[in-house]
N, C-alpha and C positions, 0 to 999 in steps of 0.2 A: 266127400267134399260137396259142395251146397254150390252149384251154377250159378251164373249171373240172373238166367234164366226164373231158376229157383229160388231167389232172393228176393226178387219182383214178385213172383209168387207168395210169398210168404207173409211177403208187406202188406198186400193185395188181399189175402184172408184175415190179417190180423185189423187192418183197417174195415174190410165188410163187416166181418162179424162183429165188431165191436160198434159199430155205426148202427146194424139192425136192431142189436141189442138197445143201445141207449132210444131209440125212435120208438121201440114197440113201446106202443100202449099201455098207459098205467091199468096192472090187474089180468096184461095177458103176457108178461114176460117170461111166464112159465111155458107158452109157448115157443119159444126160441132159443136157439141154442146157447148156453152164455159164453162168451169170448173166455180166452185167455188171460189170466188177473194182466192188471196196466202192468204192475211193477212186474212181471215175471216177460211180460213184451219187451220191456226195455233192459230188462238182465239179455234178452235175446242179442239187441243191436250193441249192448255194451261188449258182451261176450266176443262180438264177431268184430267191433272196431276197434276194439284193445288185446286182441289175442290171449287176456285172462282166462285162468279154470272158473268155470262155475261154482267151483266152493269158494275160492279167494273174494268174489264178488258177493256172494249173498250172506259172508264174516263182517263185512266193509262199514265200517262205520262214518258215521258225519264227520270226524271228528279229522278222519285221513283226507279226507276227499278238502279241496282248495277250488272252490266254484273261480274266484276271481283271478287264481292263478292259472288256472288247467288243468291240475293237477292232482293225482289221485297216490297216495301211499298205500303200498299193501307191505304189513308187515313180516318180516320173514317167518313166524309164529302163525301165519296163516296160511303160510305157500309149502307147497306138497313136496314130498320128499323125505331121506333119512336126516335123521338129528346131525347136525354139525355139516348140511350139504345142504341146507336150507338158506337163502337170502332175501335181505329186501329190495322190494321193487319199486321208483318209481315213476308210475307213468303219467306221461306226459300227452294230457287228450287234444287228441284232435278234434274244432270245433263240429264232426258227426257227433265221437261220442261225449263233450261236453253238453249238448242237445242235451242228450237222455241223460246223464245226471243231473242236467238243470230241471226236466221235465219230472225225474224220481224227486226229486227236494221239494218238490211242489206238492208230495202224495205222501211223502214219508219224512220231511225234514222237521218234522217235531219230536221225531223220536230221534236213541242216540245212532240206530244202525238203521244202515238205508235199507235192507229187507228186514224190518222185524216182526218177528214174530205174533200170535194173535194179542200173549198177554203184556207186549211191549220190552221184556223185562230181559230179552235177547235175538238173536236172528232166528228167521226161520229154520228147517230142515236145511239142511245142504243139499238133499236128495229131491226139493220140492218142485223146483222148478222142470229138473228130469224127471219128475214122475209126470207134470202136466203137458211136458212135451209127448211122452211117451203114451200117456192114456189118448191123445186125440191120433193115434195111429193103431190102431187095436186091428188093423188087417195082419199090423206084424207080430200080434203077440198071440199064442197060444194058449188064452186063460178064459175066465168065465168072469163076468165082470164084477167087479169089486164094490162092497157097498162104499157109500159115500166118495167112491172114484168115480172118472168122467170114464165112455166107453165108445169112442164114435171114431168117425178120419177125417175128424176136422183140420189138421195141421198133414195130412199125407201130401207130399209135392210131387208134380211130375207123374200124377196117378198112380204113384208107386214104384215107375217101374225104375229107380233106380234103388228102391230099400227104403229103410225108416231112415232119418236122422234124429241127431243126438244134440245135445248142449256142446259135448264136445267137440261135434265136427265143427263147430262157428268155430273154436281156434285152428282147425285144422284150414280152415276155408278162408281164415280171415290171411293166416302164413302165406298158403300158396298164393295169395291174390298179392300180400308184398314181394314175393319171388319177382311174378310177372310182370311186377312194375318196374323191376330192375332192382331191388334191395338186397344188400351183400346178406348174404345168409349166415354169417358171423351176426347181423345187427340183427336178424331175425329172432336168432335163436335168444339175444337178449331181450328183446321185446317179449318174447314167451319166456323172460326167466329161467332158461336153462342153464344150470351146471357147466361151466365149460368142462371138457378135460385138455390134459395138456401140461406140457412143461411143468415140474415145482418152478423150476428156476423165471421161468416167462410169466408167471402168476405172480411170482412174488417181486417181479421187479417194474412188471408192465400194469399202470393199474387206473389207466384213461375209462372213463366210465362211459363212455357212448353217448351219453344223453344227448347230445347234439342229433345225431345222426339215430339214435332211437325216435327222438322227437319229428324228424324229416319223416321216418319210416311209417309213423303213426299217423301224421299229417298226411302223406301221398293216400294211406288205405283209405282213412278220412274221406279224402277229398274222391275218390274212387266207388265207395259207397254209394256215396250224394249222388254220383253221376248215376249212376242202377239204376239206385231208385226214384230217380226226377229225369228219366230216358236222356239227359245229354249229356256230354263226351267233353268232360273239361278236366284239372287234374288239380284244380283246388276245391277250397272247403267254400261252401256257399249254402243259405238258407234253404234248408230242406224241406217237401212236401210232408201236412201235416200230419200224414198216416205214419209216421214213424218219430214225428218229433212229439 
């Protein structure tokens, strides 16, 4: 799980690097190191404000996503699990991660999927965005560097000494941070789309969908982000500094 600490951090490297890069000098950009693609930055803050899998998100088409409503569908066809225990999801953004889908539509909303692919004609890898999280941490991996992969610790946080992280500890980070705001952990585990178990009889009779109370849960992480990363202590959503929008 990813600290407050290390949030600030991360926003902080994603913003420098990406700032030195755009400022260097036409003809010597091969001197610096090149950021993080934009849209796999903003898979980062969606990942960690909506408690999504990383595959769910980089499947996502224009077509789910509702800029004017807030609202993002992910189809049960795209969410992880066995056939017939798979559903759909959906969520309900908080104006954090509306930011960043409004900021991806601005980079990708001419095509039909919000990561696509080079030759347009589908989404990326699923595996793409963990692989460039993971190549800018190469103190953690035990390999020889790969051609045309990145091989540096540019994304290491905390100098390491807590481990690498992953795409999926943002849902792991994003959960515990609604824990400690006080969110029933029944609403959590719907916010991450999990399976309930439990009663035939309580499933099949009880069938209130939470959105209410999803939509509160997503808004508080929201608005808890914002505060991170703009150092002040407030518990709603307000316009965020521009290293992350």
């Amino acid at each position: 799980m990813l600290s407050e600490a290390e949030i600030r951090e991360l926003a902080d490297i994603l913003a420098r690097t990406s700032a030195e890069y755009e400022a260097a000098p036409a003809g010597s950009k091969y001197e610096y190191e090149r950021p993080l693609k934009q849209e796999s930055q903003l898979a980062i803050w969606i990942c960690l404000g909506t408690l999504c899998r990383i595959g769910e998100l980089l499947m996502a088409e224009w077509k789910h996503v509702d800029l004017e409503a807030g609202s993002w569908f992910i189809p049960k066809e795209n969410v992880k699990g066995r056939r017939g225990k798979r559903q759909d999801q959906l969520v309900h953004l908080s104006a954090f991660a509306l930011r960043q889908f409004e900021a991806l539509h601005e980079l990708t909303g001419d095509a039909a999927w919000c990561f696509p692919a080079r030759n347009i004609k589908g989404h990326v890898c699923l595996s793409s965005v963990s692989k460039q999280i993971g190549d800018r941490q190469e103190m953690f991996m035990a390999r020889k560097p790969l051609k045309h992969r990145k091989h540096n610790n540019t994304l290491v946080l905390g100098e390491g000494k807590n481990g690498n992280w992953t795409a999926h500890d943002l849902r792991r980070t994003g959960a515990t941070m609604m824990q400690a705001l006080g969110v029933n952990p029944d609403v959590i585990d719907r916010c991450q789309n999990h399976v309930l178990s439990g009663s035939k009889v309580r499933r099949h009779y009880q069938h209130h969908d939470y959105a209410r109370e999803k939509a509160e849960a997503w808004r508080m992480l929201g608005g808890r982000l914002t505060a991170i990363l703009t150092g002040c202590n407030v518990k709603g959503d307000f316009p965020i500094h521009s290293m992350v929008a």
